[in-house]
BAGU-785440 format. One record per atom (N, C-alpha, C, CB): atom name; residue number from 1; z negated, y, x. Coordinates in Angstrom, 1 decimal. Glycine has a CB too. Layout:
// BAGU-785440
   at     i        Z        Y        X
   CA   NUM        Z        Y        X
...
END
This chain:
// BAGU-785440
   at     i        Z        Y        X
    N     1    -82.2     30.7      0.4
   CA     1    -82.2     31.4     -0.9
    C     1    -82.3     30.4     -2.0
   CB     1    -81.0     32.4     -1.0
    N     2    -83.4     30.7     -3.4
   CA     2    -83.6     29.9     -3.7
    C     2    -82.2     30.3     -5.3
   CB     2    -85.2     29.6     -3.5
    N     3    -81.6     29.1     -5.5
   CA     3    -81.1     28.9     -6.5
    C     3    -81.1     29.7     -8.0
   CB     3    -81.3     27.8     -6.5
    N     4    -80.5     30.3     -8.7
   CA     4    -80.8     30.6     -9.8
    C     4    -79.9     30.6    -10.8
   CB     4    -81.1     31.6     -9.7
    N     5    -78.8     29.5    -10.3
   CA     5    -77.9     28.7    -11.7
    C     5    -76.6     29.4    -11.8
   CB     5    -78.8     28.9    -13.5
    N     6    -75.4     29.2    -11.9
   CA     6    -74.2     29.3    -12.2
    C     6    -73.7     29.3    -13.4
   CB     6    -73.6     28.6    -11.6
    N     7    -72.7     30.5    -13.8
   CA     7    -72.3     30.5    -15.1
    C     7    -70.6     30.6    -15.0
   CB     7    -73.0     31.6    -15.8
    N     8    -70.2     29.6    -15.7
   CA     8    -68.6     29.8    -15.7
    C     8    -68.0     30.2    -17.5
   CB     8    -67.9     28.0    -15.1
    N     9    -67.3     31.7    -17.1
   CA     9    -67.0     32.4    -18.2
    C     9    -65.9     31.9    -18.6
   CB     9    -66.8     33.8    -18.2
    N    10    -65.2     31.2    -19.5
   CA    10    -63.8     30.6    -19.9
    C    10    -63.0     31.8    -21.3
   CB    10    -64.3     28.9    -20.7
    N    11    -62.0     32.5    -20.8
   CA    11    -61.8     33.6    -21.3
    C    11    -60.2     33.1    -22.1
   CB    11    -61.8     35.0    -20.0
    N    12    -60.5     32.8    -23.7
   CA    12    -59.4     32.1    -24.2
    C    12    -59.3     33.4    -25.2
   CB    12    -59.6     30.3    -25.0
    N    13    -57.5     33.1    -24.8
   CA    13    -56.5     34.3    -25.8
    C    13    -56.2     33.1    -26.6
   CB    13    -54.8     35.3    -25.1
    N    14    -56.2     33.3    -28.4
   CA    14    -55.5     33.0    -28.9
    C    14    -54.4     33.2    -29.7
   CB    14    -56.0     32.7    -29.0
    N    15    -53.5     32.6    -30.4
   CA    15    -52.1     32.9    -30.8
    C    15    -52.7     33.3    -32.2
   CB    15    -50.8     31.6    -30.7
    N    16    -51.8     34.4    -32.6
   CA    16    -52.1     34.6    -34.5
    C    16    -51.7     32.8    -35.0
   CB    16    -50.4     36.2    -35.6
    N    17    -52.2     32.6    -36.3
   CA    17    -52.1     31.6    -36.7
    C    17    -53.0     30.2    -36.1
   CB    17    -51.0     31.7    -36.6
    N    18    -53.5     30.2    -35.1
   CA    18    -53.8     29.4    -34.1
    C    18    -55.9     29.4    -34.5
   CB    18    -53.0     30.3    -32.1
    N    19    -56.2     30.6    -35.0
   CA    19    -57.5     30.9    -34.9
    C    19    -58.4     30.0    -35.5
   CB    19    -57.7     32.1    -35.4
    N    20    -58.0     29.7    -36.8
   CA    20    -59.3     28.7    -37.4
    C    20    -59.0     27.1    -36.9
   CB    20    -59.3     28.8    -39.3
    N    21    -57.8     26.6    -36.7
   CA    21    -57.7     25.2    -35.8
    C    21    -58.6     25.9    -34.5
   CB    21    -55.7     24.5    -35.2
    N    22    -58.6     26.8    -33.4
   CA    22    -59.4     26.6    -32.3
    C    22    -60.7     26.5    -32.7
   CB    22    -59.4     27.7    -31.4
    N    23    -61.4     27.4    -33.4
   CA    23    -62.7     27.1    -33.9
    C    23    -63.5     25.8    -34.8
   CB    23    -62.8     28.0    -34.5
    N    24    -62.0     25.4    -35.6
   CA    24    -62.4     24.0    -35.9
    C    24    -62.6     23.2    -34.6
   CB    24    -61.3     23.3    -36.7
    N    25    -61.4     23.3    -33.4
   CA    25    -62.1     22.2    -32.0
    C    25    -63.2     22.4    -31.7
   CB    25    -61.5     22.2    -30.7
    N    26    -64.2     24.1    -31.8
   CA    26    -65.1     23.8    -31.2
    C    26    -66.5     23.6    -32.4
   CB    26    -65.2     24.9    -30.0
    N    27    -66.0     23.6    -33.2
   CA    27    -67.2     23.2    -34.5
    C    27    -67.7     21.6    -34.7
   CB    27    -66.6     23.8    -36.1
    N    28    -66.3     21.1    -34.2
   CA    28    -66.1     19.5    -34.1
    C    28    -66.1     18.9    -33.0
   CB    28    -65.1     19.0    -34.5
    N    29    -66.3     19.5    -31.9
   CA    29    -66.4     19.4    -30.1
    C    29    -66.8     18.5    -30.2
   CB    29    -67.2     20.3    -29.2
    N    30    -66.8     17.3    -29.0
   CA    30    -66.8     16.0    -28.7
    C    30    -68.3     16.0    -27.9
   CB    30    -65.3     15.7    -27.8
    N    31    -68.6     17.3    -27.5
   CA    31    -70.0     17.6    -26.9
    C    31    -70.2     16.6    -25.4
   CB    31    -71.3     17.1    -28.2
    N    32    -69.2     16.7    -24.9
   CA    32    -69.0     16.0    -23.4
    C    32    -69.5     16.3    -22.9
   CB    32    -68.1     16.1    -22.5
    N    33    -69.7     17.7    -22.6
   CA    33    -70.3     18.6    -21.7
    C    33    -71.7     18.6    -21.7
   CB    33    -69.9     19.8    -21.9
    N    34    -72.5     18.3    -22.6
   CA    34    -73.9     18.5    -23.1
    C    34    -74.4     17.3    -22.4
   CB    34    -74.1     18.5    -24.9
    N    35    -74.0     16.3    -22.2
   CA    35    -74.3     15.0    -21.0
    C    35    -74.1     14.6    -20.1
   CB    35    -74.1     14.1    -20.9
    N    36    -73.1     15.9    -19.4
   CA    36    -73.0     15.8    -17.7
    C    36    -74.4     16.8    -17.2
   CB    36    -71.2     16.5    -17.1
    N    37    -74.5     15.8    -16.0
   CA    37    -75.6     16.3    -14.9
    C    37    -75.3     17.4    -14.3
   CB    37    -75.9     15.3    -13.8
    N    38    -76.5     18.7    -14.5
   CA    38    -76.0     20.1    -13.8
    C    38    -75.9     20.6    -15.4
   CB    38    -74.3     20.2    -12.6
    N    39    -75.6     20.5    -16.0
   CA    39    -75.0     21.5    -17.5
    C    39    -76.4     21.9    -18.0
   CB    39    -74.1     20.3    -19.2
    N    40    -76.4     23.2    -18.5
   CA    40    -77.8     23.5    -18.7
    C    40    -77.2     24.5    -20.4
   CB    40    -78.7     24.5    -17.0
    N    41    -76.5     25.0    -20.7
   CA    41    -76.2     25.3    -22.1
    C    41    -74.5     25.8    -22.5
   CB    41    -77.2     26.6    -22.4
    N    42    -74.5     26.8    -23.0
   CA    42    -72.9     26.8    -23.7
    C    42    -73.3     28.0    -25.0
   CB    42    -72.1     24.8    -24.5
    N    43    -72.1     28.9    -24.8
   CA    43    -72.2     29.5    -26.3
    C    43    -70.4     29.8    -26.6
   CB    43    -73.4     31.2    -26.4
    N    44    -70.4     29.7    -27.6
   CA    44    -68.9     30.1    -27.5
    C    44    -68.9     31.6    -28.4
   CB    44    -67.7     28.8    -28.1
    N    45    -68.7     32.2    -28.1
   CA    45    -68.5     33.5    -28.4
    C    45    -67.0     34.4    -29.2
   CB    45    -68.7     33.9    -27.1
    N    46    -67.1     34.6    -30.3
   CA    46    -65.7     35.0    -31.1
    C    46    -65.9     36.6    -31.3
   CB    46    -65.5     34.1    -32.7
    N    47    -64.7     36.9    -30.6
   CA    47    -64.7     38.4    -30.9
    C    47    -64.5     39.2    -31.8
   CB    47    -64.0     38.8    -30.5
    N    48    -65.3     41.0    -32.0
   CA    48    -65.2     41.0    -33.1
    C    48    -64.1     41.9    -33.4
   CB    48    -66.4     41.1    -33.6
    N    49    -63.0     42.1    -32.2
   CA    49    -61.7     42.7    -32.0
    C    49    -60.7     42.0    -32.2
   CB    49    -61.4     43.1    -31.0
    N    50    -59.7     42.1    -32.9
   CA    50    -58.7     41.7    -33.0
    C    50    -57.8     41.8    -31.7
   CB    50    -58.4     42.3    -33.9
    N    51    -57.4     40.8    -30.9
   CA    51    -56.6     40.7    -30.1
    C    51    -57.5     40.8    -28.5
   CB    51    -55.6     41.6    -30.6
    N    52    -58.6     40.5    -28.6
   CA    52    -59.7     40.4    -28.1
    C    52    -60.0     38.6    -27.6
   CB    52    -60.7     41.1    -29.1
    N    53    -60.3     38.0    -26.1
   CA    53    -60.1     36.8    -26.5
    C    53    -61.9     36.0    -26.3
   CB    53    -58.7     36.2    -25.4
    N    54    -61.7     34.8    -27.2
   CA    54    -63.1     34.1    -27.3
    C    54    -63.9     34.1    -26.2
   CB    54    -63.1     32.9    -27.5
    N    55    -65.3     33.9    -26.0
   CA    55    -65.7     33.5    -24.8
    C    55    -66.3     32.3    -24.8
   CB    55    -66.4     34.2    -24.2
    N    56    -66.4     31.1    -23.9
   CA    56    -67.0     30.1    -23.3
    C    56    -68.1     30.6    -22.8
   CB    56    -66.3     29.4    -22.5
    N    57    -69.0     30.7    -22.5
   CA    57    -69.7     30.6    -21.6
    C    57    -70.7     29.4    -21.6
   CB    57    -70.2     31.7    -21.6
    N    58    -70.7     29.2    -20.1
   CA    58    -71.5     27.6    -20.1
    C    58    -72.1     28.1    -18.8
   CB    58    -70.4     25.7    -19.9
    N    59    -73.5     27.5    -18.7
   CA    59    -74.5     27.8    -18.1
    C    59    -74.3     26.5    -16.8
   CB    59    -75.9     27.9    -19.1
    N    60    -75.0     26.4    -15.7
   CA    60    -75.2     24.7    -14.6
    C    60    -76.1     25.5    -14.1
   CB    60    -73.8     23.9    -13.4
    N    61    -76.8     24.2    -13.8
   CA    61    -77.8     24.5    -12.5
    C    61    -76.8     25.0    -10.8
   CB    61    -78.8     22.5    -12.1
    N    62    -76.0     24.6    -11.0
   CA    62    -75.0     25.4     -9.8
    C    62    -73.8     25.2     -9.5
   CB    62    -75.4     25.2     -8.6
    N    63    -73.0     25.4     -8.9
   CA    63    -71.5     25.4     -8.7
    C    63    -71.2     24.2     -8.5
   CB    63    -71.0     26.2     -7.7
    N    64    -71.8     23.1     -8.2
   CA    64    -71.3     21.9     -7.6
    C    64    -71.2     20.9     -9.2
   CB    64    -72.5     21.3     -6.3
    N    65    -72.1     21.3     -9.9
   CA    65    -72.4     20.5    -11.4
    C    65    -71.4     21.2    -11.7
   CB    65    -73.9     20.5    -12.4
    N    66    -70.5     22.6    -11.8
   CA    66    -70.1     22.6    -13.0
    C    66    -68.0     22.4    -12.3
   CB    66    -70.7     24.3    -14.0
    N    67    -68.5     22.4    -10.9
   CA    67    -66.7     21.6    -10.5
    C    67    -66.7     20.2    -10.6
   CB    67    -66.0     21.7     -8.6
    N    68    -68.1     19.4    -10.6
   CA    68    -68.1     17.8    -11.0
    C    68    -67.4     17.6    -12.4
   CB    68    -69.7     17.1    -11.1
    N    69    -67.7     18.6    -13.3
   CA    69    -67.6     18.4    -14.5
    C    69    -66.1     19.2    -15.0
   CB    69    -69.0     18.9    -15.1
    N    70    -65.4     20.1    -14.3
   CA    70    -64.3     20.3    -14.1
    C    70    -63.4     19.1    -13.7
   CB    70    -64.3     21.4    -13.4
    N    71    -63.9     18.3    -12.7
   CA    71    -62.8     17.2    -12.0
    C    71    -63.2     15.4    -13.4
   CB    71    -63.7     16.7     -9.4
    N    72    -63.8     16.1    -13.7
   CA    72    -64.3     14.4    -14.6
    C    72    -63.8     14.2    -16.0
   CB    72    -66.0     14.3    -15.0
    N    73    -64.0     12.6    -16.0
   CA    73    -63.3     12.3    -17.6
    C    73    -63.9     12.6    -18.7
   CB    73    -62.9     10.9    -18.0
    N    74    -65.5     13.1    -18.4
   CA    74    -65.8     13.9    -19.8
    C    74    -65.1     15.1    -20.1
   CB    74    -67.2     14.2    -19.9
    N    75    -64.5     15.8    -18.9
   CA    75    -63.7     16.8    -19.4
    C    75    -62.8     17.0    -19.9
   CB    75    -63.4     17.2    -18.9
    N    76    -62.1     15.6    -19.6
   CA    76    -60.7     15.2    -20.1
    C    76    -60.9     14.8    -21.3
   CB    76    -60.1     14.1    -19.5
    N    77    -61.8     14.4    -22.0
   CA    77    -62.8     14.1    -23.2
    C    77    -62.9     15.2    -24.3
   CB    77    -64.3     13.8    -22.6
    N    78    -63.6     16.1    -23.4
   CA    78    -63.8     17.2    -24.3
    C    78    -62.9     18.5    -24.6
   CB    78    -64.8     17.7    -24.0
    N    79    -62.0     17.9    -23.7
   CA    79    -60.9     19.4    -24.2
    C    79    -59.2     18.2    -24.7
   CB    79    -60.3     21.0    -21.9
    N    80    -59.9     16.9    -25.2
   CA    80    -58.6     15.9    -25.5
    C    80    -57.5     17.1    -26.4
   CB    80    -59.2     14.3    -26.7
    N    81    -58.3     17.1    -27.4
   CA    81    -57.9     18.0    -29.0
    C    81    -57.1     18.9    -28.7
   CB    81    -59.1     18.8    -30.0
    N    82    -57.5     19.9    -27.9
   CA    82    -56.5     21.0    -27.3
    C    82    -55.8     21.3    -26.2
   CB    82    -57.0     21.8    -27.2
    N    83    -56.2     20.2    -25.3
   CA    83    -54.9     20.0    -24.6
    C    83    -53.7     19.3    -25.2
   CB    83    -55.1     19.3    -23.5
    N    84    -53.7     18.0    -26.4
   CA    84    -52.5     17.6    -27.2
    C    84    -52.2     18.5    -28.1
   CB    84    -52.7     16.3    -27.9
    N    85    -52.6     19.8    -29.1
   CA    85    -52.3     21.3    -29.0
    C    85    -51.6     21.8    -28.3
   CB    85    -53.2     21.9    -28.8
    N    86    -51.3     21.8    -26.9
   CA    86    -50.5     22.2    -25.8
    C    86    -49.2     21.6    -25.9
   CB    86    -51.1     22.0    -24.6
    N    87    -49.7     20.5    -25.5
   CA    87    -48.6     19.6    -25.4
    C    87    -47.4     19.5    -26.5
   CB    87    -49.2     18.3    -25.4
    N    88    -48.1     19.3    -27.8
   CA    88    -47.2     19.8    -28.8
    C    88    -45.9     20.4    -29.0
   CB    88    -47.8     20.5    -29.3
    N    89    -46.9     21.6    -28.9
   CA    89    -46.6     23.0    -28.8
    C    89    -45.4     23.5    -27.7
   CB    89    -48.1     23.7    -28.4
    N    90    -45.6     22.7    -26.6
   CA    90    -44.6     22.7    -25.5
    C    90    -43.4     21.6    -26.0
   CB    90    -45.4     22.3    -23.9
    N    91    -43.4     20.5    -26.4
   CA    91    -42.6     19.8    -27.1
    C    91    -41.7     20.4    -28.0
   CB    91    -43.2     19.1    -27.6
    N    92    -42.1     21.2    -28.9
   CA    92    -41.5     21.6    -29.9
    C    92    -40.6     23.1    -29.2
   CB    92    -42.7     21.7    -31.0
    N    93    -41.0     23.5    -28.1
   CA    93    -40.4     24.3    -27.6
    C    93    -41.0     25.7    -27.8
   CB    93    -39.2     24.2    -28.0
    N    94    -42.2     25.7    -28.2
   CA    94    -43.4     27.3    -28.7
    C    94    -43.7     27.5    -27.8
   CB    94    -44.7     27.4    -29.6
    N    95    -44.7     28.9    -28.0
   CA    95    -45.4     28.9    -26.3
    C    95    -46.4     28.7    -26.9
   CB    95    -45.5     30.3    -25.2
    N    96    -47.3     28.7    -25.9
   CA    96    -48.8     27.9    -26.4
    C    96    -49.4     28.6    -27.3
   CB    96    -49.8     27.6    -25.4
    N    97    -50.6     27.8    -27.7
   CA    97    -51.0     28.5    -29.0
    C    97    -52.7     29.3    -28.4
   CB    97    -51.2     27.1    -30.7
    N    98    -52.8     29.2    -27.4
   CA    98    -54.1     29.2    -26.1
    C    98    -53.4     29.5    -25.1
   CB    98    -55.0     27.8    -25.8
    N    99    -54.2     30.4    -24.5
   CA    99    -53.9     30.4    -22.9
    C    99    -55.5     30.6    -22.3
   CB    99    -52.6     31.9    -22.4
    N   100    -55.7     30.3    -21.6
   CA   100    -57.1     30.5    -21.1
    C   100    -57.2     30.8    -19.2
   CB   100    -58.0     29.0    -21.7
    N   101    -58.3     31.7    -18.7
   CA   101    -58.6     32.1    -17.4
    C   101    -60.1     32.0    -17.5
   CB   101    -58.0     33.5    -16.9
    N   102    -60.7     31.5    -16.3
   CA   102    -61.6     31.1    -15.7
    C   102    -62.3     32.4    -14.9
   CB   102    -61.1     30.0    -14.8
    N   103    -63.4     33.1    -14.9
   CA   103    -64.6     34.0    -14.3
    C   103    -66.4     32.9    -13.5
   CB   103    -65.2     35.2    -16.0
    N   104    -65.9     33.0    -12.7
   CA   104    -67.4     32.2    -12.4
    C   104    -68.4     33.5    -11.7
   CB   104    -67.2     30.7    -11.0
    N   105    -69.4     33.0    -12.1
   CA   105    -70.8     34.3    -11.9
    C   105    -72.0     33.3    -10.5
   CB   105    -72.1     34.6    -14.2
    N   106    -72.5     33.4     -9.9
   CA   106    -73.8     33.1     -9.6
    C   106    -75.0     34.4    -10.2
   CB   106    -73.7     32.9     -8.0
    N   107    -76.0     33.3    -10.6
   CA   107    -76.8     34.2    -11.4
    C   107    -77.5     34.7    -10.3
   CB   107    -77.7     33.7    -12.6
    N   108    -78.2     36.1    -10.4
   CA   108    -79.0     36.2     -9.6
    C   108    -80.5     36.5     -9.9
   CB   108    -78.4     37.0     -8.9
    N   109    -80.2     36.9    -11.2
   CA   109    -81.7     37.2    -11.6
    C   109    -81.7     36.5    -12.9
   CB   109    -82.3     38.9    -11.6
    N   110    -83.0     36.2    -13.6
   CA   110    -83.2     36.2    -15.2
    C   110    -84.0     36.9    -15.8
   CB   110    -83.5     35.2    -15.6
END
């Protein structure tokens, strides 16, 4: 069967207060992702519900490009900003200001 690309949905709740710093990380994104091998696009998606959470969506040529790029230090790269956000945040004794869950798709048609 011939290939037709993998999409991994990244489904982030954010905290009141928390909304314009997330979108500042991704307006100022480190763009890691845009130079790993297998990555084929990205949109990030802001809801137009209140209490509704963002979407990631990032496109790969297939499942193997986009767990290389899950296990790698461009990843660690590109989510620096908001994982020390976490960290913080857990320091100071808050709950996080993000929580995020993972949907993966295989495409089947375009």
């Amino acid at each position: 069967m011939m290939e037709n690309g993998f999409v991994a949905v990244n489904r982030i709740s954010v905290r009141e207060g928390y909304h314009a710093r997330f979108e500042e990380l991704f307006g100022s994104r480190a763009k890691a992702i845009d130079r790993f091998p297998g990555f084929q696009h990205m949109q990030v998606l802001k809801p137009n519900r209140d209490g509704e959470p963002y979407l990631i969506v990032s496109h790969w040529q297939d499942e193997t490009a986009f767990r290389a790029w899950v296990g790698s230090a461009e990843f660690v790269e590109g989510h620096r900003r908001g994982f020390q956000d976490l960290a913080d945040a857990k320091a100071r004794g808050e709950e996080p200001p993000m929580t995020s869950d993972f949907v993966t798709y295989d495409v089947i048609a375009r």
